[in-house]
VOGU-3710 file (C-alpha; in Angstrom, 3 decimals, decimal comma):
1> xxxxxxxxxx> 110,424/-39,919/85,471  110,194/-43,005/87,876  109,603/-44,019/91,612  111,110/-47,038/93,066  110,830/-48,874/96,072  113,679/-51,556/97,461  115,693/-52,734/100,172  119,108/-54,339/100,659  118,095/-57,403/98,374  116,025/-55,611/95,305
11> xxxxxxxxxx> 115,111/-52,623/93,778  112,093/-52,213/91,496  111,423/-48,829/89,472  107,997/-48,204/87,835  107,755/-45,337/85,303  105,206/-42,724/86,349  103,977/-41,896/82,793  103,036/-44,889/81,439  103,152/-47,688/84,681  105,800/-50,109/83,122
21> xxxxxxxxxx> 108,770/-51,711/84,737  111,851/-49,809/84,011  113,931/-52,398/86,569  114,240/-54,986/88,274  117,628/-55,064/90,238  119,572/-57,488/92,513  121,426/-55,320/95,014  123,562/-58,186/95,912  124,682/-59,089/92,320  124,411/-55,775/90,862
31> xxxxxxxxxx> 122,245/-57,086/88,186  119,431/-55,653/86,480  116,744/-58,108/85,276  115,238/-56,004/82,663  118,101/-56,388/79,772  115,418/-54,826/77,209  113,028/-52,400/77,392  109,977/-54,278/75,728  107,262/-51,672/77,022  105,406/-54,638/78,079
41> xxxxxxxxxx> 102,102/-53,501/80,507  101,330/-54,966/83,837  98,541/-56,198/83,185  96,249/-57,495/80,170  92,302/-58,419/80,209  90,186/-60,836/78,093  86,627/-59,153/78,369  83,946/-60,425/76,263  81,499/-57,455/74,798  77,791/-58,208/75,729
51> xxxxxxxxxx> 76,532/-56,609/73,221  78,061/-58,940/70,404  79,939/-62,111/72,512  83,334/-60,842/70,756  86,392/-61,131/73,423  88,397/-58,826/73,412  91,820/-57,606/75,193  91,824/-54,765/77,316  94,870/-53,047/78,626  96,007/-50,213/80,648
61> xxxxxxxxxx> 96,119/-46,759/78,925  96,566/-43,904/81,217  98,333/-43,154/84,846  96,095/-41,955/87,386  98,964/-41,723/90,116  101,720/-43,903/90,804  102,830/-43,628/94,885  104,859/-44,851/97,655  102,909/-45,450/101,249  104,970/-46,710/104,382
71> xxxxxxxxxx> 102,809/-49,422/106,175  102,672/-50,376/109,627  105,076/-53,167/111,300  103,829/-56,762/110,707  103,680/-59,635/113,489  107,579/-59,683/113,222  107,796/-56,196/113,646  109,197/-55,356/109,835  107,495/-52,157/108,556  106,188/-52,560/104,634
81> xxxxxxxxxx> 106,449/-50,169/101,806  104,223/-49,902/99,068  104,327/-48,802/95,367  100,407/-48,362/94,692  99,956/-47,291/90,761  96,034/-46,613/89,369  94,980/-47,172/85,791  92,439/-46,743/83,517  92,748/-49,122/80,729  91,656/-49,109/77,130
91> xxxxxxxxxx> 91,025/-51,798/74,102  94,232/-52,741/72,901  95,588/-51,389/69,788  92,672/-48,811/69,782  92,039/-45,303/71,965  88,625/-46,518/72,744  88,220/-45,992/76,696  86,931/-48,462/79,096  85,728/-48,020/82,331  87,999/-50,458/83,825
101> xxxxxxxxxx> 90,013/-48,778/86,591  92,854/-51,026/88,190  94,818/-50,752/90,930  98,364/-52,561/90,845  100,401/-52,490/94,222  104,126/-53,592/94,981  104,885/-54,735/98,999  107,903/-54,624/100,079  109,227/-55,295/103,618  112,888/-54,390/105,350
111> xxxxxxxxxx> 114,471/-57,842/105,011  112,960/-59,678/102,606  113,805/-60,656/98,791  110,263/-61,279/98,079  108,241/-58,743/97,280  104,361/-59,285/97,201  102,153/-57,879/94,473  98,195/-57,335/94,167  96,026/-56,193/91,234  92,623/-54,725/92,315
121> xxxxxxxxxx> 89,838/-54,225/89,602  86,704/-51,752/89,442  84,499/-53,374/86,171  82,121/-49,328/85,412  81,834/-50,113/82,419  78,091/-51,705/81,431  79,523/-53,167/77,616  82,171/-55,860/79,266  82,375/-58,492/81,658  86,177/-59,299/82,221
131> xxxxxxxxxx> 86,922/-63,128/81,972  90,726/-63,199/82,117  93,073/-61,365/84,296  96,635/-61,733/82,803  99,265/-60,318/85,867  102,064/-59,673/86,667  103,471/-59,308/83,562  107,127/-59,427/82,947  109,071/-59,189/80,114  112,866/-58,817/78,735
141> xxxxxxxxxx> 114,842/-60,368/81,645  117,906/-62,687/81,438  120,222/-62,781/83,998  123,494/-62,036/84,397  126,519/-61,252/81,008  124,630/-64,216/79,033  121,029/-66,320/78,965  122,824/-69,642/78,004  123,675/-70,453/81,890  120,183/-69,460/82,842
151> xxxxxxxxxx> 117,719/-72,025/83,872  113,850/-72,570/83,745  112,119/-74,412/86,022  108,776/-75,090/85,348  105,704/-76,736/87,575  105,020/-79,387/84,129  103,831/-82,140/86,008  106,629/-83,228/88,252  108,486/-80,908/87,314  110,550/-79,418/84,391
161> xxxxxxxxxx> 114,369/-78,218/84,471  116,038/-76,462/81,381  119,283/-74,952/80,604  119,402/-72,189/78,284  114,901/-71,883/77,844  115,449/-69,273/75,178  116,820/-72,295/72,949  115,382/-74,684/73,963  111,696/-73,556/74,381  111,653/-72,522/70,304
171> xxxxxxxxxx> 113,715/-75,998/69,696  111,648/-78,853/67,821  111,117/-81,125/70,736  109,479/-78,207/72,909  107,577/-76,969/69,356  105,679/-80,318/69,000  105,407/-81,456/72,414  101,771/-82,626/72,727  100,081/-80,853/75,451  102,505/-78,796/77,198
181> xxxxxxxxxx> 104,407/-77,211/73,827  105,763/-74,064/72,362  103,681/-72,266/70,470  104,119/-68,794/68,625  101,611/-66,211/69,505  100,427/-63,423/66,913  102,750/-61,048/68,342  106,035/-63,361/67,159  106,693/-64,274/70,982  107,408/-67,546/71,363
191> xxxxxxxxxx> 105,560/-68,959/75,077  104,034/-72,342/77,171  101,174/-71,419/79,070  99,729/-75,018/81,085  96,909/-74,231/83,483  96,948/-75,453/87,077  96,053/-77,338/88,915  96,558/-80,399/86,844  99,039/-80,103/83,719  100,795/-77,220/86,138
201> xxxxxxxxxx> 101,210/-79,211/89,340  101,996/-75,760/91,463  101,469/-72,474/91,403  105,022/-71,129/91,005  107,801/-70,626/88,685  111,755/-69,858/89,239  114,700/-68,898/87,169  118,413/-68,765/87,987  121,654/-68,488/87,508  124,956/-69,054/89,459
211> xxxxxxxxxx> 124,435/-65,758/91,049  121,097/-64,743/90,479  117,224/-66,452/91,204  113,926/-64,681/89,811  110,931/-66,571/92,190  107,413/-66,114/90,286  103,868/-67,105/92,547  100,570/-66,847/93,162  99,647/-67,459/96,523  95,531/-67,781/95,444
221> xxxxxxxxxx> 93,845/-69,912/98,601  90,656/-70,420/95,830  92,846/-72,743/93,826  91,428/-70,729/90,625  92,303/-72,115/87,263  95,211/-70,438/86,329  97,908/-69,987/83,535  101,376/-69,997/84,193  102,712/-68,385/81,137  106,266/-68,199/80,256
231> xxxxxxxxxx> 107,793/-66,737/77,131  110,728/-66,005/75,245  112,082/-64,028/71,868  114,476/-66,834/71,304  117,913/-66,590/70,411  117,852/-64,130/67,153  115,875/-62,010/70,541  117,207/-63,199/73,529  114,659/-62,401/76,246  112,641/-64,253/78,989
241> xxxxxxxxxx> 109,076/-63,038/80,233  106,128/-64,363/82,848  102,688/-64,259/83,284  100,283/-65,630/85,540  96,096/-65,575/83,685  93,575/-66,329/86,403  89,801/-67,285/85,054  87,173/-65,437/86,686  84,300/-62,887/86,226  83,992/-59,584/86,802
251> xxxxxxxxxx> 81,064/-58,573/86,035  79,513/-54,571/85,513  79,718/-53,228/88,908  81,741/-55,599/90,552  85,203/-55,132/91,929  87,652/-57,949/92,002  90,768/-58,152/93,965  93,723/-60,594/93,502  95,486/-62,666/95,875  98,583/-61,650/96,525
261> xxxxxxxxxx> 101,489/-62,417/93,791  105,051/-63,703/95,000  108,013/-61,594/92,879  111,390/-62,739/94,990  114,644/-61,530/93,157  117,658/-63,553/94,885  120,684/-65,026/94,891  119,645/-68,120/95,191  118,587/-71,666/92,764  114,957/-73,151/92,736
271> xxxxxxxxxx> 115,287/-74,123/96,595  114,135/-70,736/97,260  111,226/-70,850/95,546  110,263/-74,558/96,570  110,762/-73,462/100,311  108,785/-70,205/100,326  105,727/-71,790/98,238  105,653/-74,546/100,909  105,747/-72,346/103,714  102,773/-70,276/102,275
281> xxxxxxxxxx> 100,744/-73,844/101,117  101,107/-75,577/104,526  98,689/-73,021/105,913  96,149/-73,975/102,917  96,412/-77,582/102,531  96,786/-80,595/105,333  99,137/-83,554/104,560  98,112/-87,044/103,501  96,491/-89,158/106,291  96,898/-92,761/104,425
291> xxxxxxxxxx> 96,636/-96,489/106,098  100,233/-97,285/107,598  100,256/-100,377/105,696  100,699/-98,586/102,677  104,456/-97,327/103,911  105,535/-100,954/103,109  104,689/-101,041/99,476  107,541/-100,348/97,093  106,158/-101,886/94,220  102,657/-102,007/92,539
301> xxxxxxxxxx> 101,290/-104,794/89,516  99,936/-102,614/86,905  97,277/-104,557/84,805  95,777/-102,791/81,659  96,023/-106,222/79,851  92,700/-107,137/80,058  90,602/-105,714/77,303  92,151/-102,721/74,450  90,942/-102,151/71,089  88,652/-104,968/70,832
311> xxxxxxxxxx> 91,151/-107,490/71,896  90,953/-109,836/75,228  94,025/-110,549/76,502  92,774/-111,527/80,094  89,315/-112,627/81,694  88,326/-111,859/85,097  88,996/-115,771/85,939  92,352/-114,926/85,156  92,710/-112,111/88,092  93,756/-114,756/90,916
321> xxxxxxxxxx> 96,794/-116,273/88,869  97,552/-112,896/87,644  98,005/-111,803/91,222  99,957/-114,764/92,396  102,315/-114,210/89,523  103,227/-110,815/90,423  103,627/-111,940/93,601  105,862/-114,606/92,993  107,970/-112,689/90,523  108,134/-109,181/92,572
331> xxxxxxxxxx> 106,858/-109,821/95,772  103,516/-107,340/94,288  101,185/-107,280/96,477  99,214/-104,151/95,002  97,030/-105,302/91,901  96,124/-102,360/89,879  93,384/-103,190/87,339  92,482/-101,179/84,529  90,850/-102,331/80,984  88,087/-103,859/83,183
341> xxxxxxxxxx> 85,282/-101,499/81,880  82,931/-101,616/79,437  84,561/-101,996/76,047  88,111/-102,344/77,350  90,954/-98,926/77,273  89,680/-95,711/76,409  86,275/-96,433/75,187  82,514/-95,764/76,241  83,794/-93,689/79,459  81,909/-93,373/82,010
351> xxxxxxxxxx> 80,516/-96,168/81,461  82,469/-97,688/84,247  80,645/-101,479/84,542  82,360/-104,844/83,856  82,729/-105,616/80,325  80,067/-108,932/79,513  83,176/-110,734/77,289  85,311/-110,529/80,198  83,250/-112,147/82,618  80,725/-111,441/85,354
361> xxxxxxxxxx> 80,157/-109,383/87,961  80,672/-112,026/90,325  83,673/-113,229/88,942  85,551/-109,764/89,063  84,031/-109,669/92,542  85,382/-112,904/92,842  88,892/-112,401/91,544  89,154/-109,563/93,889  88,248/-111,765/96,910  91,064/-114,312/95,973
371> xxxxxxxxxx> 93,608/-111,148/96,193  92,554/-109,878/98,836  92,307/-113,433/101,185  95,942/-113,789/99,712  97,045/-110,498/101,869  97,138/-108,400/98,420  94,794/-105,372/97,829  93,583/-104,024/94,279  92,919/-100,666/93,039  90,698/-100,070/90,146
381> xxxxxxxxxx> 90,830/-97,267/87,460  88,652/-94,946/87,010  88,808/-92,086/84,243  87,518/-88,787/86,077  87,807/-86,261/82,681  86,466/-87,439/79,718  82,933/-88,879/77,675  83,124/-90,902/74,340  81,086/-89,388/72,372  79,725/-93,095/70,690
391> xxxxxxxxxx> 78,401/-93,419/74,169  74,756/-94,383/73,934  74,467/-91,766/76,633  76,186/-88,886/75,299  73,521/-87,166/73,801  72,114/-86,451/76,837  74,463/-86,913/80,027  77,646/-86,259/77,761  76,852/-82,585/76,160  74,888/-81,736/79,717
401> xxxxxxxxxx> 78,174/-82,823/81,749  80,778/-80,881/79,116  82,614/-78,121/79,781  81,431/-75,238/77,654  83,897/-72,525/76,466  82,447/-68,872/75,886  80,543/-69,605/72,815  78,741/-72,295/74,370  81,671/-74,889/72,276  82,419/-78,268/74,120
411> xxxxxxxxxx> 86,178/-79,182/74,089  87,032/-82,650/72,665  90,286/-84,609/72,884  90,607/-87,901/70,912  93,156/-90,598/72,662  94,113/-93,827/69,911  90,969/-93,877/67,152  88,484/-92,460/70,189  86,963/-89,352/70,660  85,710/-87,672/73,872
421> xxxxxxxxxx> 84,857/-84,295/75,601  86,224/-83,206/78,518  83,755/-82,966/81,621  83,353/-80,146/84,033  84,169/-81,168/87,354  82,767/-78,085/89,112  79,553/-79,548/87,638  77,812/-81,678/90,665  75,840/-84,118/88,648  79,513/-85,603/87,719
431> xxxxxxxxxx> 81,185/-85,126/90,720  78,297/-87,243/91,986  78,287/-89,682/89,519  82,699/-90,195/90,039  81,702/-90,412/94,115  79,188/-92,937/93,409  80,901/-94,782/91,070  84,176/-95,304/93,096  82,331/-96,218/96,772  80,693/-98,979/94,414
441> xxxxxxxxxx> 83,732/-100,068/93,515  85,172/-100,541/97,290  81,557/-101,846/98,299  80,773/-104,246/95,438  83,964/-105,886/93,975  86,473/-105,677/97,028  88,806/-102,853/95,985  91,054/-100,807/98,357  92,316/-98,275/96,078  89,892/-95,836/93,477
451> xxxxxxxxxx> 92,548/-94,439/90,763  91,301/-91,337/89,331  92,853/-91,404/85,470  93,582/-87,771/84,459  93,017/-86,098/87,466  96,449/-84,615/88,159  97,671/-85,026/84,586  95,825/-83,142/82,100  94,608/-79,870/81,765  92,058/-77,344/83,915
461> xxxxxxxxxx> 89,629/-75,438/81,529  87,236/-72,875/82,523  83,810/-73,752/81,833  80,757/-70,980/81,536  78,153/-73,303/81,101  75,328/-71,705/83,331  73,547/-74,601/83,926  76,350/-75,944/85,935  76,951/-75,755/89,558  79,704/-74,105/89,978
471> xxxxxxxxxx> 79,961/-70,520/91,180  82,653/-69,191/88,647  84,241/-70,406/85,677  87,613/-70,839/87,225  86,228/-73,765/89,909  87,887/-76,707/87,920  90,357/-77,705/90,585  87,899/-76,884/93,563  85,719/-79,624/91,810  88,145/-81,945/91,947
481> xxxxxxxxxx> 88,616/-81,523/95,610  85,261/-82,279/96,347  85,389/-85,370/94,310  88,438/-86,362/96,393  87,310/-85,411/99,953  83,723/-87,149/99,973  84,909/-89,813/97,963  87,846/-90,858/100,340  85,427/-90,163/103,358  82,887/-92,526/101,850
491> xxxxxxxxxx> 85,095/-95,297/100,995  87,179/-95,127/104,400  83,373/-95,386/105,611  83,165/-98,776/103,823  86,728/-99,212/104,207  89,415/-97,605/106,033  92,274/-99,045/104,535  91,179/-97,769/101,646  93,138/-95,013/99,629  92,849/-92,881/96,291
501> xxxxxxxxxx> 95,470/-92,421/93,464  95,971/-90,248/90,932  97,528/-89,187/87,711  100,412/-86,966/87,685  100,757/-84,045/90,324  98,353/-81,611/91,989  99,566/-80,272/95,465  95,949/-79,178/96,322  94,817/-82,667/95,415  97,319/-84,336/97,555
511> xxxxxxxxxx> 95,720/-84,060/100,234  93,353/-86,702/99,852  95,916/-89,177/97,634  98,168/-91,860/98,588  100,125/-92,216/95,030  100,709/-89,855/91,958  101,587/-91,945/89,099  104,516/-89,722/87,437  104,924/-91,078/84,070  108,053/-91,029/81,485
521> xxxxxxxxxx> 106,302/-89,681/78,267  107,915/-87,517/75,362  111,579/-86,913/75,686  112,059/-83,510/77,722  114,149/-82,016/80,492  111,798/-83,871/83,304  113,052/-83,393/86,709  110,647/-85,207/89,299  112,661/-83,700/92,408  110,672/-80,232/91,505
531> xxxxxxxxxx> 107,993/-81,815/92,989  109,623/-84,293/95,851  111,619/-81,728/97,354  108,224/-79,233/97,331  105,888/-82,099/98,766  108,050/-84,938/100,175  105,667/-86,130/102,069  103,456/-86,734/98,598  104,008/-90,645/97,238  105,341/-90,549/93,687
541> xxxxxxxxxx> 104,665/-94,188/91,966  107,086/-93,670/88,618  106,536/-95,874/85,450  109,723/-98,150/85,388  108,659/-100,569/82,630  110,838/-101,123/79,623  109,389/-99,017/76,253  108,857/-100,559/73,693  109,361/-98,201/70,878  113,358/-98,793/72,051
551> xxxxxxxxxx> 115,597/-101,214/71,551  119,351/-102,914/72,076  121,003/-100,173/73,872  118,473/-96,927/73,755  116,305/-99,425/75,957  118,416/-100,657/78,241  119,755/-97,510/79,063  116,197/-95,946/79,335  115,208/-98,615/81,900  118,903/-97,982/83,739
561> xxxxxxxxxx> 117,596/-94,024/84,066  113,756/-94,825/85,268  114,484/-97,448/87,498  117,284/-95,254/89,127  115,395/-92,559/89,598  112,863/-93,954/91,104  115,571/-95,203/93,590  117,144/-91,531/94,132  113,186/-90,354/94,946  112,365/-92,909/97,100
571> xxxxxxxxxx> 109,442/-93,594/94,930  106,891/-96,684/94,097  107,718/-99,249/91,171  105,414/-99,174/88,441  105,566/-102,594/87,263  103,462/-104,556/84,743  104,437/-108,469/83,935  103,067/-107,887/80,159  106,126/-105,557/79,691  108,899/-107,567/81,563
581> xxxxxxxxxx> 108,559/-110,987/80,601  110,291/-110,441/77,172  112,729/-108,794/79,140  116,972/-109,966/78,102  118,482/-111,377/81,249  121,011/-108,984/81,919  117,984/-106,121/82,120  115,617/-109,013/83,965  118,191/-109,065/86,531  118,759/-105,384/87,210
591> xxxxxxxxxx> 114,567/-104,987/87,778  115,304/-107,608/90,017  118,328/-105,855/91,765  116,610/-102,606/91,560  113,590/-103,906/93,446  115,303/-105,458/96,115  117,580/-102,380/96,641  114,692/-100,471/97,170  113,042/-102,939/99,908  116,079/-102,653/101,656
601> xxxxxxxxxx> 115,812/-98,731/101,599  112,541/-98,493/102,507  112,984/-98,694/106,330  114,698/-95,610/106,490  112,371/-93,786/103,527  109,804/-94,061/106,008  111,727/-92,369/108,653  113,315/-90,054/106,322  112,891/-87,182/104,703  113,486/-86,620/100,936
611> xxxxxxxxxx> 115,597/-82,924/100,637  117,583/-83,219/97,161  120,973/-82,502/97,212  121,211/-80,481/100,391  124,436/-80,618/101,758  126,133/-81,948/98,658  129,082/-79,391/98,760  130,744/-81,785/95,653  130,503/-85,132/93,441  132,471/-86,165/90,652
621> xxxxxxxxxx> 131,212/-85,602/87,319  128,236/-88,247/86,000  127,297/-89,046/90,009  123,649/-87,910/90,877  123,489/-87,966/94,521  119,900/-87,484/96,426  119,815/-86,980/100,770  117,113/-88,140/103,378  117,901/-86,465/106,272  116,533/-89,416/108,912
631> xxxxxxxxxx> 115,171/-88,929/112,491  117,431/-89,980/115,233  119,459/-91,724/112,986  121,846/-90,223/110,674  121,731/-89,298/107,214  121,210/-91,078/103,750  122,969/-90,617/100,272  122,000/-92,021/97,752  123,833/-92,593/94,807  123,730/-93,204/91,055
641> xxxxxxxxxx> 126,499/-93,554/88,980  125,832/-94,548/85,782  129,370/-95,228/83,963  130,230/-97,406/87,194  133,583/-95,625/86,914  136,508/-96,149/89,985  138,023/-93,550/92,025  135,391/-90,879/92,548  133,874/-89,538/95,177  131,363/-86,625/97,149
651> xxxxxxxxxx> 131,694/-84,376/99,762  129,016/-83,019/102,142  128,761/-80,990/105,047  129,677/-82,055/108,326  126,364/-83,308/110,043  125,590/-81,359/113,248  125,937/-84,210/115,325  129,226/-86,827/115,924  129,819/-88,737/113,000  129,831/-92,820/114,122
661> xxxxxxxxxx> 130,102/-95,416/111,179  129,576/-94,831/107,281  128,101/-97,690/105,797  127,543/-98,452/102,547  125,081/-100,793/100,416  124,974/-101,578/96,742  122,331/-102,231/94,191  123,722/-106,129/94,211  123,547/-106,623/97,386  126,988/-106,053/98,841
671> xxxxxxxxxx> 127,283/-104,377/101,884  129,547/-103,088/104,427  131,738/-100,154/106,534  132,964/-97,614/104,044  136,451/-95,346/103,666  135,375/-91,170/104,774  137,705/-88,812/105,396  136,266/-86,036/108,122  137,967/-82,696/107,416  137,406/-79,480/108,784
681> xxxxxxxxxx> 133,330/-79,297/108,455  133,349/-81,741/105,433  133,182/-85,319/105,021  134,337/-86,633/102,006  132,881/-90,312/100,631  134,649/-92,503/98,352  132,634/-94,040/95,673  132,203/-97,849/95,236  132,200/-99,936/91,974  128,249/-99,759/91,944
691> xxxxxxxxxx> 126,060/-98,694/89,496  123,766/-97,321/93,017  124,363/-97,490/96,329  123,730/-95,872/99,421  125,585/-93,957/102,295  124,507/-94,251/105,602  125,680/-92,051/108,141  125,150/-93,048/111,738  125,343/-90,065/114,499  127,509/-91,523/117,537
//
């Protein structure tokens, strides 16, 4: 026996005996998620016994009552329904009762495919206090006749899109891929779980087909460390499932209730999803304020060449010719300086001073001056995660500044032949230390720009160490907020062109940032407009230098692909001179090209605004084709096509307003009015001999 709740996009059906998911149906498609019955609960609970520190997973056990309640009319005047189901749970794999009593409810309104859902939690029992809440859970869903035309797309940094997950996500490159990999659980299921906010840059998840879109959220204003699970059978048991795990307490006594939980089943790709997250977000977060200067930089001077591994490859004397041959190569006016520390790369963090072979104070101070009296700025790096543990100081400051896992347990990751733990950011004697260290910086030496290493790239634990500050063990992310609001307030104070980077992607941390630095690591299915089309208005800076593990062809083509990108995105050149100058020509001269093709875009990035491949109705086969949608002005394609091949072309919608000129401009430099054909609501673009180019649509 079931009860189900729906409306002309979706039906959902809950069984009434045991609480599970018996459906999950498209009304427009026909299609019913759930392919196989998996008797997979709603919900599951880490709780760790006080009696003997053991964790242990609770889940739910019996029905109370399962029941439908019609809601009043919301602020648009569409009434809600609700599916409410009670539990009481018990130890998994045991009888054993616990006096856990949960209440999971289903929202639905009249018009709308997404459906909101909400866990509440009532923690009687005196033995447990829960630690993990593991909701909604999903399990057995492809979509449509076959899973091989599905596709996952995942919040991985930037932003991950795959074809066909239940391959690929038990294939060898997703099996050994260093922090974000497959692994195999004790149950056989095969699943990626990456915490946000930091190795998960958002707090969403979507998967689609032609027909069909499943839309996955938590809407959770705390910014609470959270899970974004995602499993699969694999092919030999061809199922997808979902799972968001949110760190907190509940303690004896306490009740905890959930933010609410997006579910949207649609018929529509990841756009969807990016659009509804946004709309929920902008009432959370504000948008970057940054120094208008900083809309004129396309291109930024990385430096890590001063001091790795023992070895000096540049002094601090060396900064002002450094500068002024970035400049003259690249027109670089950003100098980004890292290996300036203590020790050089990745050793004795935080002990963030100038290294004594490198030169003194004065001289770095010095070297900065020079830059900046030159019209250049510099940003400095600054790791914000981890302690080596041959610190002199990490004895004391180190293992009081850790993060702590339930058994008291510090968590170490070792980068190159160097070992460190990772540091609780919710813990104010470090967020201190990070907002002290960086307004020194600005103050000292000169710099305009604090980059915080890590910050957006690596992954949020949850820390019980009770000594710490912070009010829950899921306050990573929160942490790092503070660290970013006082520290930008206190270095505008000092400085107010000044601005703050950081690694990879956080959309909470944006905010306070001017550039994420989105990097090209291990080989998988990375697909930075996830995060562009979310948060256009957040500055990607992508690493465009050549790698050096490739060679002849693999490495031209490699560089082709990043610098392109970074062209279709609109986003900053990551440039450093230690990686070009061995550079062949023909490569030497396509950074070149590249660079000044995106100088000659940048007028209308700035008045533009990135939206993927709206509009894009059709392009030949190999052409990757991005839009800016500009103010006042037109519209922008742009345009990569990598085989350079003749007589193709893309058609887009018919802009709202009178179509005046098309004109188009190459990668080379070439430049002028451009064959369209208007027909009917289309316009269809012929496609120069160009490797990239643009197409500029002027309103009349």
């Amino acid at each position: 026996m079931g009860l189900s709740i729906g409306n002309k996009h979706l039906e959902i059906c809950v069984d009434s005996e045991n609480g599970r998911l018996t459906s999950l149906k498209n009304r427009i498609t026909g299609d019913d998620y759930l392919k196989l019955d998996l008797e997979y609960p709603l919900y599951k609970l880490s709780c760790i016994s006080l009696s003997s520190g053991e964790k242990v997973e609770v889940v739910p056990d019996r029905v109370i009552s399962v029941e439908e309640i019609i809601g009043d009319k919301d602020t648009i005047g569409e009434s809600t329904r609700s599916l409410i189901i009670e539990f009481e749970s018990a130890l998994a794999n045991e009888t054993e009762p616990v006096r856990i009593h949960a209440l999971v409810r289903m929202e639905i309104r009249e018009d709308d495919a997404e459906t909101l859902w909400f866990l509440e939690l009532s923690n009687n029992d005196e033995r447990y206090l829960i630690v993990e809440i593991l909701f909604p859970c999903l399990r057995g869903v492809y979509l449509g006749e076959s899973w091989q035309d599905d596709i996952m797309i995942y919040p991985h940094h930037a932003g991950e899109k795959t074809l066909a997950p239940v391959r690929e996500y038990v294939s060898e490159r997703y099996l050994g891929f260093w922090r974000a990999r497959t692994k195999r659980g004790e149950d056989g299921v095969f699943f990626r779980e990456i915490n946000y906010c930091g190795l998960a840059s958002m707090n969403w998840m979507y998967y689609y087909d032609d027909e069909n879109g499943l839309y996955i959220s938590s809407y959770d204003r705390d910014f609470t460390v959270t899970g974004l699970r995602v499993e699969t059978g694999g092919p030999d048991s061809p199922w997808m499932g979902w799972a968001m795990r949110k760190y907190a307490t509940v303690n004896p006594g306490e009740t905890w209730n959930s933010h609410p939980y997006g579910v949207g089943i649609t018929t529509d790709d990841w756009h969807f999803g990016a659009s509804r997250y946004r709309e929920w977000i902008d009432g959370v977060i504000h948008m970057p304020d940054n120094p208008e200067y900083l809309e004129d930089e396309t291109i930024l001077n990385q430096c890590y060449n001063f001091k790795r591994d023992g070895v000096i490859y540049n002094r601090f004397s060396d900064i002002p010719n450094m500068y002024e041959r970035g400049e003259d190569e690249y027109g670089m006016r950003h100098m980004f300086i890292a290996s300036w520390n203590r020790s050089g790369f990745d050793q004795d963090y935080p002990e963030y001073h100038p290294d004594l072979e490198l030169g003194t104070c004065w001289e770095l101070a010095d070297g900065c001056r020079h830059v900046n009296e030159k019209g250049g700025f510099v940003t400095f790096y600054i790791n914000s995660r981890i302690f080596h543990i041959e610190s002199d100081y990490f004895e004391t400051l180190g293992k009081e500044w850790a993060i702590k896992d339930e058994s008291g347990r510090m968590t170490y990751e070792q980068y190159g032949p160097h070992k460190f733990v990772v540091l609780c950011p919710s813990n104010k004697a470090w967020q201190d230390y990070l907002i002290d260290v960086g307004s020194w910086m600005v103050k000292s030496y000169g710099a305009t720009g604090i980059y915080l290493d890590q910050l957006g790239s690596a992954e949020p634990f949850p820390c019980y160490d009770k000594n710490h500050t912070h009010e829950d063990i899921g306050g990573f992310s929160r942490g790092y907020v503070r660290v970013l609001r006082d520290l930008l307030e206190r270095v505008r104070s000092i400085n107010p062109d000044s601005f703050l980077m950081i690694e990879n992607c956080g959309d909470v941390y944006g905010s306070y940032v001017w550039g994420n630095l989105t990097w090209n690591g291990d080989p998988y299915d990375e697909f930075y407009n996830l995060y562009k089309y979310t948060f256009p208005e957040y500055v990607q800076v992508n690493m465009c230098n050549p790698k050096r593990h490739l060679t002849g062809e693999d490495r031209a083509k490699k560089l082709h692909h990043d610098l392109n990108r970074a062209l279709l995105l609109g986003s900053i050149f990551w440039v450093g001179l230690d990686k070009t100058g061995n550079l062949d020509d023909d490569l030497h001269d396509y950074l070149k090209a590249a660079i000044g093709f995106r100088n000659r875009l940048n007028p209308f990035f700035k008045v533009g605004r990135f939206v993927d491949n709206e509009d894009v109705i059709e392009a030949s086969p190999g052409l990757e084709v991005s839009h800016w949608r500009l103010k006042d002005t037109g519209d922008l394609y742009i345009v990569v096509n990598p085989s350079k091949g003749a007589g193709k072309h893309f058609v887009v919608n018919h802009p709202t307003y009178e179509v005046g000129d098309v004109l188009t401009f190459d990668i080379h430099g070439n430049e002028g009015f451009w064959r369209y054909v208007v027909a009917h609501d289309v316009v269809d673009i012929c496609v120069p001999d160009a490797e990239v180019f643009s197409v500029l649509i002027f309103k009349k």
